[in-house]
N, CA, C and O atoms as a GROMACS GRO file, in nm:
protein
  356
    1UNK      N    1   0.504   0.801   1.019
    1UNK     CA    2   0.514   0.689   0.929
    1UNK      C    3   0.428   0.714   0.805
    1UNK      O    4   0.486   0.681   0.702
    2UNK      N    5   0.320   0.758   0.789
    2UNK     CA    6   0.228   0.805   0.722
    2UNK      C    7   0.288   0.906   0.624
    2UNK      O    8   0.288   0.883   0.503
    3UNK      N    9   0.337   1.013   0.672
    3UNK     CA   10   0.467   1.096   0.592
    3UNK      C   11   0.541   1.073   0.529
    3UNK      O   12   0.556   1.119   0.416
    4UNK      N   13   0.605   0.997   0.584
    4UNK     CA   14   0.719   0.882   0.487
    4UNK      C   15   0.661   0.823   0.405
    4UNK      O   16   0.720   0.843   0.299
    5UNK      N   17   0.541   0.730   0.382
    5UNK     CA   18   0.503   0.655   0.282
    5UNK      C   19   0.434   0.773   0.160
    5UNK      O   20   0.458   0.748   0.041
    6UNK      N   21   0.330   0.931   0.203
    6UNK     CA   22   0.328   0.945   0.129
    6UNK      C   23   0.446   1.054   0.062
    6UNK      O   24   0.418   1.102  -0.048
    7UNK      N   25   0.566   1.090   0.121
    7UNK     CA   26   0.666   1.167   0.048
    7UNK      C   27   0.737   1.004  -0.066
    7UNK      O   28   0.788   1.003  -0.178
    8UNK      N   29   0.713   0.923   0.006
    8UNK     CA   30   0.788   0.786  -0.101
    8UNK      C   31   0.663   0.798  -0.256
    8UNK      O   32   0.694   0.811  -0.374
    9UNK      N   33   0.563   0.791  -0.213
    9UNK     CA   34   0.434   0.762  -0.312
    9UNK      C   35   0.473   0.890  -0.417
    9UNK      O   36   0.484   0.877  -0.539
   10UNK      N   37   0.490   1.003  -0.349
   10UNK     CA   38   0.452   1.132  -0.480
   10UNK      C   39   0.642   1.096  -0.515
   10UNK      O   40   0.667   1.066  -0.632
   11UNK      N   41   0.721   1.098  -0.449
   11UNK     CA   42   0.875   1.112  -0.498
   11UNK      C   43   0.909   0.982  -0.605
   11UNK      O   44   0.967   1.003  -0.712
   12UNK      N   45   0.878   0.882  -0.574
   12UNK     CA   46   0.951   0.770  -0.694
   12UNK      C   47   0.858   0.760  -0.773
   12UNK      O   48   0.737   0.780  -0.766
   13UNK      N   49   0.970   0.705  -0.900
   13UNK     CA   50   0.898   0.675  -1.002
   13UNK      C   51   0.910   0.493  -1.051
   13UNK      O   52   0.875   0.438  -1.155
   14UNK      N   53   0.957   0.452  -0.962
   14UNK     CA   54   0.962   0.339  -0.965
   14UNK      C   55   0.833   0.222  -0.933
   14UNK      O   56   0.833   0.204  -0.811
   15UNK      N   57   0.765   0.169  -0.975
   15UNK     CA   58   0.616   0.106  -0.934
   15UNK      C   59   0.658   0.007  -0.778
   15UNK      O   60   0.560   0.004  -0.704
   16UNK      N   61   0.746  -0.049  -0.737
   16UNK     CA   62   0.803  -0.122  -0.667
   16UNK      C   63   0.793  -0.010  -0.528
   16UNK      O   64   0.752  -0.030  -0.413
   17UNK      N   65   0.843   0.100  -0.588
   17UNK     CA   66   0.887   0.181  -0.445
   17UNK      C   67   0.735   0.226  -0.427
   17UNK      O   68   0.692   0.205  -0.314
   18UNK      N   69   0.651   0.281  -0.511
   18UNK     CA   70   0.550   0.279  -0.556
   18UNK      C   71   0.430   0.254  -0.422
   18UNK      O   72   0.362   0.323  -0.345
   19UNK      N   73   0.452   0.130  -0.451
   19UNK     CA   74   0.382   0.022  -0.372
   19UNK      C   75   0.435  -0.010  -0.228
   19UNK      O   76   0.347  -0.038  -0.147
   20UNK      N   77   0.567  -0.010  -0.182
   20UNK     CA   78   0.580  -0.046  -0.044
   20UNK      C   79   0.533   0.101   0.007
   20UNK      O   80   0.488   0.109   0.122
   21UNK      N   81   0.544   0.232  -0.084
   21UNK     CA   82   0.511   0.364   0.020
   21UNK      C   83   0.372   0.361   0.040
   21UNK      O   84   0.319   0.403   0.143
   22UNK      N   85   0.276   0.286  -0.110
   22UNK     CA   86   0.130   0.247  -0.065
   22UNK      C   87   0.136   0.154   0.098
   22UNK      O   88   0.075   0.190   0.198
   23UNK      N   89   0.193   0.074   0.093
   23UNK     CA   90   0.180  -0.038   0.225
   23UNK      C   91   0.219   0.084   0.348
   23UNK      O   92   0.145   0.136   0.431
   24UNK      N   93   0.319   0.099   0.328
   24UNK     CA   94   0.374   0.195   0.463
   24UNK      C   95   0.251   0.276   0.509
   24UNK      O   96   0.198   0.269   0.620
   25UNK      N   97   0.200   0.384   0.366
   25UNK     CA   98   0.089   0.446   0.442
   25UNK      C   99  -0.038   0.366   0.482
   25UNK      O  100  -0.121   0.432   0.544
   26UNK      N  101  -0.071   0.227   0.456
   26UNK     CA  102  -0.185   0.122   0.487
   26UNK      C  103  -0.133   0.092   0.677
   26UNK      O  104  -0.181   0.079   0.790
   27UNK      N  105  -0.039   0.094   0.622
   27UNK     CA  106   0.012  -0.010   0.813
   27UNK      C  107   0.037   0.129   0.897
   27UNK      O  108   0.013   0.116   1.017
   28UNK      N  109   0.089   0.279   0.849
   28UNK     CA  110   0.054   0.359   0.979
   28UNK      C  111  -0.127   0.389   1.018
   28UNK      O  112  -0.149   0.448   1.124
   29UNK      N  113  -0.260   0.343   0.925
   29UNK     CA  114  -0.314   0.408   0.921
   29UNK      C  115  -0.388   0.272   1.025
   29UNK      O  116  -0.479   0.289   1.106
   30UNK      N  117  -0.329   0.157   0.999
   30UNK     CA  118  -0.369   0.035   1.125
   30UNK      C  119  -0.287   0.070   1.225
   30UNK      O  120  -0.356   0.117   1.316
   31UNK      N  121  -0.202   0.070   1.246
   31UNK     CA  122  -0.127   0.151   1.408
   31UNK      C  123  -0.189   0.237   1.430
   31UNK      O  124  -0.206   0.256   1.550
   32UNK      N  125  -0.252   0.329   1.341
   32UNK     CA  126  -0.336   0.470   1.439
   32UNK      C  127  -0.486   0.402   1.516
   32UNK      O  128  -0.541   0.439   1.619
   33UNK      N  129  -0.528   0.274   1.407
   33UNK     CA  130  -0.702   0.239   1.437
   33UNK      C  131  -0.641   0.128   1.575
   33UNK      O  132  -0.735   0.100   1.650
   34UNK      N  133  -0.502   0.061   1.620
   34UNK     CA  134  -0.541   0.010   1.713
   34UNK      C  135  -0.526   0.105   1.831
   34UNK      O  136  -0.622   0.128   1.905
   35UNK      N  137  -0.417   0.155   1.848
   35UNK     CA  138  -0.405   0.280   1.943
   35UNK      C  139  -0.523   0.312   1.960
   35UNK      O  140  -0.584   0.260   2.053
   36UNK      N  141  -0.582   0.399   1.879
   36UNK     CA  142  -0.700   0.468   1.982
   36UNK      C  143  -0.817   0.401   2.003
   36UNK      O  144  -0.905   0.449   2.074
   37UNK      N  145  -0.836   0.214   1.906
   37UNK     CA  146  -0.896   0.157   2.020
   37UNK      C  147  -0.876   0.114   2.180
   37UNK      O  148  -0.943   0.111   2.283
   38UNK      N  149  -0.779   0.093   2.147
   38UNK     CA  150  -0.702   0.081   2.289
   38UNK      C  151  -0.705   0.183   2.378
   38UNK      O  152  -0.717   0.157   2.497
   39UNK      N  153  -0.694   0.313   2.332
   39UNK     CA  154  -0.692   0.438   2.419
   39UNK      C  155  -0.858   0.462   2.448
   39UNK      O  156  -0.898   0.467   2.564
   40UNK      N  157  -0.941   0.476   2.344
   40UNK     CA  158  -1.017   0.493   2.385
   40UNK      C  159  -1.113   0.403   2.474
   40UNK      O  160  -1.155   0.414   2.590
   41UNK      N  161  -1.128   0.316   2.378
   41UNK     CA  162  -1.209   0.187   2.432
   41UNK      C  163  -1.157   0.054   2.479
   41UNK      O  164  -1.181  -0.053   2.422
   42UNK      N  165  -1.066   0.072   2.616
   42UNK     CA  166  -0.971  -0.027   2.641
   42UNK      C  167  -1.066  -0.157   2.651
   42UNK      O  168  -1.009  -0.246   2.588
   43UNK      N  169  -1.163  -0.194   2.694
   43UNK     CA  170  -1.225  -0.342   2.673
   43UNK      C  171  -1.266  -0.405   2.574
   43UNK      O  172  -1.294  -0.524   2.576
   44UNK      N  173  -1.275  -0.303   2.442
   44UNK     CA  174  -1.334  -0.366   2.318
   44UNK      C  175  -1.208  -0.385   2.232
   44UNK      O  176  -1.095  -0.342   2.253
   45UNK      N  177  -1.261  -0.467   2.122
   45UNK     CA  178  -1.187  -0.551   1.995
   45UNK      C  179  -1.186  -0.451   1.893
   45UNK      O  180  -1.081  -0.424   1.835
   46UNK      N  181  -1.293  -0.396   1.867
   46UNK     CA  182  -1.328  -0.387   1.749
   46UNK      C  183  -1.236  -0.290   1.636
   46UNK      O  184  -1.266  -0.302   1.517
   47UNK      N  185  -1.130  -0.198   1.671
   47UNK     CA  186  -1.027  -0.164   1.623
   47UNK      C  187  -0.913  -0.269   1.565
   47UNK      O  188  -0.835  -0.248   1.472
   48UNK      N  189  -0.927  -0.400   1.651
   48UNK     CA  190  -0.808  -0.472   1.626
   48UNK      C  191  -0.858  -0.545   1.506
   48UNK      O  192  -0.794  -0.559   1.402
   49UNK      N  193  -0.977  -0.589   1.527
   49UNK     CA  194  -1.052  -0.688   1.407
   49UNK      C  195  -1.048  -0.630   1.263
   49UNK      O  196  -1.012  -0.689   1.161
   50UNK      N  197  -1.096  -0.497   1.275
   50UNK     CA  198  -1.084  -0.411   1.174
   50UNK      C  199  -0.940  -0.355   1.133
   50UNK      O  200  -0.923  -0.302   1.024
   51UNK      N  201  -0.869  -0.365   1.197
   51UNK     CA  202  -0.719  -0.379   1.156
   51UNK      C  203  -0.648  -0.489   1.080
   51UNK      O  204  -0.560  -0.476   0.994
   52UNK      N  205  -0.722  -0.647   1.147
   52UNK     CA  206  -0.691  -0.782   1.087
   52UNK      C  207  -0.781  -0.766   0.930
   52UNK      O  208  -0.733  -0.815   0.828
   53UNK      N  209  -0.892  -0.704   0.927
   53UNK     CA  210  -0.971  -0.695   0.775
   53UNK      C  211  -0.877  -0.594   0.726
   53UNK      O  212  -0.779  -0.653   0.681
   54UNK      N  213  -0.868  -0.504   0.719
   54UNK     CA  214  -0.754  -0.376   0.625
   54UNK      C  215  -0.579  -0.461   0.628
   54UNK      O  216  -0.494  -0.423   0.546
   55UNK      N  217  -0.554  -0.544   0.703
   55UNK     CA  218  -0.444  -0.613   0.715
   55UNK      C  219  -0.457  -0.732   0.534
   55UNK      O  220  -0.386  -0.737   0.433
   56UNK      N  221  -0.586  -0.807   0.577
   56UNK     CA  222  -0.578  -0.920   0.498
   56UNK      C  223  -0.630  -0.830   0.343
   56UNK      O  224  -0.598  -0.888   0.239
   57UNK      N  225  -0.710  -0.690   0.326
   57UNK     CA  226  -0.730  -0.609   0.238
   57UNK      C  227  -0.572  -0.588   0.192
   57UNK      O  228  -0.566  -0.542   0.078
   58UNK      N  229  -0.515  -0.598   0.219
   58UNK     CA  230  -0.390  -0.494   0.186
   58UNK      C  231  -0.323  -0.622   0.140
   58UNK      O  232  -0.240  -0.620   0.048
   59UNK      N  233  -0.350  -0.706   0.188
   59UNK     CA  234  -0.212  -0.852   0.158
   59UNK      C  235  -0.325  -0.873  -0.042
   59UNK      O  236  -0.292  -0.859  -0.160
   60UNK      N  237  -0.397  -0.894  -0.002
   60UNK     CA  238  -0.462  -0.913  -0.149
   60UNK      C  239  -0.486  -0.794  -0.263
   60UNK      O  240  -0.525  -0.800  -0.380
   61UNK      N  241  -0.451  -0.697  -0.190
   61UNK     CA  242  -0.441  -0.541  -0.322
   61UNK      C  243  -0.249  -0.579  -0.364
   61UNK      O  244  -0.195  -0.584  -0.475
   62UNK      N  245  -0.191  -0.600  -0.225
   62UNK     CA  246  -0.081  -0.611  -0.310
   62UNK      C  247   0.008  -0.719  -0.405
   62UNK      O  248   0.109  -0.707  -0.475
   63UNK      N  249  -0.090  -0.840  -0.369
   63UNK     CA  250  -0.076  -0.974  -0.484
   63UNK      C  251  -0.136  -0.922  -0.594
   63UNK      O  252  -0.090  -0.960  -0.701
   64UNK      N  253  -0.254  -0.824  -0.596
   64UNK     CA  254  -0.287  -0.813  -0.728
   64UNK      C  255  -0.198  -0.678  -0.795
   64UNK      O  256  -0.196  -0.662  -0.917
   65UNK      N  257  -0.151  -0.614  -0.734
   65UNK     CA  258  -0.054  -0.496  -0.788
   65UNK      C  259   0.038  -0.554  -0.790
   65UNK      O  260   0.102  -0.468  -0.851
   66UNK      N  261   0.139  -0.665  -0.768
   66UNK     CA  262   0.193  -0.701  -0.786
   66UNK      C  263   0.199  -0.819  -0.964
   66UNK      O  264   0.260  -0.804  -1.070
   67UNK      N  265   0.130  -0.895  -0.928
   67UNK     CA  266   0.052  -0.936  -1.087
   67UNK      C  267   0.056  -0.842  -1.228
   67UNK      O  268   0.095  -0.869  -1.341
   68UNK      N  269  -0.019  -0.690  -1.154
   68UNK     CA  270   0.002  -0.591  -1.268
   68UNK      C  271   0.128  -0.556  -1.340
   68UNK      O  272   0.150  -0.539  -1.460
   69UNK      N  273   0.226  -0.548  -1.211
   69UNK     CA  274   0.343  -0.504  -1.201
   69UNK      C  275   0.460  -0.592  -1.286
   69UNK      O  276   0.566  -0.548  -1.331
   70UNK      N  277   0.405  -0.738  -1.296
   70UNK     CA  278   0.478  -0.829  -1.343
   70UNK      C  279   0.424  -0.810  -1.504
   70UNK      O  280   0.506  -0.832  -1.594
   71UNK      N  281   0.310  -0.777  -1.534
   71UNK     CA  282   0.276  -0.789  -1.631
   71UNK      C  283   0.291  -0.671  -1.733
   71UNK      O  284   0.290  -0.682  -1.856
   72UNK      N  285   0.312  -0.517  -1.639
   72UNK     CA  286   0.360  -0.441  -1.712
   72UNK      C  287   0.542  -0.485  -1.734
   72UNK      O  288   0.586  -0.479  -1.848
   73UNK      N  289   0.600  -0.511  -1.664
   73UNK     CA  290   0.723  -0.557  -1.714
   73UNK      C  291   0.763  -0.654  -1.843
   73UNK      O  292   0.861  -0.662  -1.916
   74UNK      N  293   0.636  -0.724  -1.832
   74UNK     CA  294   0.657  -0.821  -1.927
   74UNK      C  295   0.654  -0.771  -2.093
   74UNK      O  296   0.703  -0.817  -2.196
   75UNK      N  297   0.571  -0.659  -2.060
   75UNK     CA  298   0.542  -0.626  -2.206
   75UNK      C  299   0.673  -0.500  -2.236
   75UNK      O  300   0.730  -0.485  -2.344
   76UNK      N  301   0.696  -0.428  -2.120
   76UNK     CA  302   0.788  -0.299  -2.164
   76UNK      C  303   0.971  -0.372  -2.117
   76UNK      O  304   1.071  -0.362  -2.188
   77UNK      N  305   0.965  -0.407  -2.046
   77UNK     CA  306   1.102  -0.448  -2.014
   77UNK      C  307   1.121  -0.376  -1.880
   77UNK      O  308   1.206  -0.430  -1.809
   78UNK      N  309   1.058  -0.260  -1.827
   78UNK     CA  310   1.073  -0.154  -1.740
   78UNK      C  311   0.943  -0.125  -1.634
   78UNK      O  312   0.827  -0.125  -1.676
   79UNK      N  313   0.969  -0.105  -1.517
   79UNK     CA  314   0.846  -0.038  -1.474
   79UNK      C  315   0.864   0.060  -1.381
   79UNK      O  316   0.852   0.051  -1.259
   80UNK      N  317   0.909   0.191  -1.475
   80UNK     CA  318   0.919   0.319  -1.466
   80UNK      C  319   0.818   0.366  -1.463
   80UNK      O  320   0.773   0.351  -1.576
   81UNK      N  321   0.732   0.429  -1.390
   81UNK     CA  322   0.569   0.502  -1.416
   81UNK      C  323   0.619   0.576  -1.572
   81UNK      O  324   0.569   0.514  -1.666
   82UNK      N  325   0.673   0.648  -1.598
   82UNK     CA  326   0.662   0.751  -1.703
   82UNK      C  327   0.673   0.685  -1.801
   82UNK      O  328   0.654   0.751  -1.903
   83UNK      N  329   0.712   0.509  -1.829
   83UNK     CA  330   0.698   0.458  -1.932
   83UNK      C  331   0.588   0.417  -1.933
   83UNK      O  332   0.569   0.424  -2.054
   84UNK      N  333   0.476   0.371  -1.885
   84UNK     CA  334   0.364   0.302  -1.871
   84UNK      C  335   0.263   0.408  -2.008
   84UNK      O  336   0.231   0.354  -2.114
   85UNK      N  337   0.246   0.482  -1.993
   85UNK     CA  338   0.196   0.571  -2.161
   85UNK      C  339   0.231   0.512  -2.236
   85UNK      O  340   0.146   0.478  -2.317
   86UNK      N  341   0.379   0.461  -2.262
   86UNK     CA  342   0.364   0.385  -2.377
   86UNK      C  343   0.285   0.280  -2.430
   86UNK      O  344   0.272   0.262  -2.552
   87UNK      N  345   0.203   0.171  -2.294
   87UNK     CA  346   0.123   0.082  -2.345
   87UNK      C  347  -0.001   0.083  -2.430
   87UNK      O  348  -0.062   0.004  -2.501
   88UNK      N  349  -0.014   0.218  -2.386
   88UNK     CA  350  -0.171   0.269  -2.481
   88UNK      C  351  -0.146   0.283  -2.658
   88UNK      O  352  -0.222   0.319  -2.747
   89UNK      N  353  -0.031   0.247  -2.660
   89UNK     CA  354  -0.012   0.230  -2.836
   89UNK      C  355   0.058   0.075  -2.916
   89UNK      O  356   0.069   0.068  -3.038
   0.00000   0.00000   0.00000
């Protein structure tokens, strides 16, 4: 799963696709931290808790990349990465 999000991250150029291959690689990297709490340390939490913090981390990186995302559209019409250079003029 991790693979997939980052062959999506380096392959599109789209900010949209962008961002769910960011999430994809966020949520295999919480499926790996509960597993091997679980595997390792079957009586403790503390993988899952720390999964619910990188969970609620990730819900608020992507309201605010999302925000960006609206706002680079607003100004270019597009949100193509390779257009985004253009804002610097």
């Amino acid at each position: 799963m991790f693979c997939c999000g980052v062959y999506g991250f380096i392959t599109r150029k789209n900010m949209i696709a962008i961002l769910i291959s960011l999430e994809l690689m966020l949520n295999a990297v919480d499926i790996n931290f509960v597993v091997f709490n679980r595997f390792l340390f079957p009586g403790q939490m503390e993988g899952m808790f720390f999964t619910l913090f990188a969970i609620a981390i990730a819900a608020a990186e992507t309201a605010l990349a999302i925000a960006i995302i609206i706002n680079i559209f607003r100004s270019n019409k597009d949100i193509d990465v390779r257009e985004i250079n253009k804002m610097k003029f």
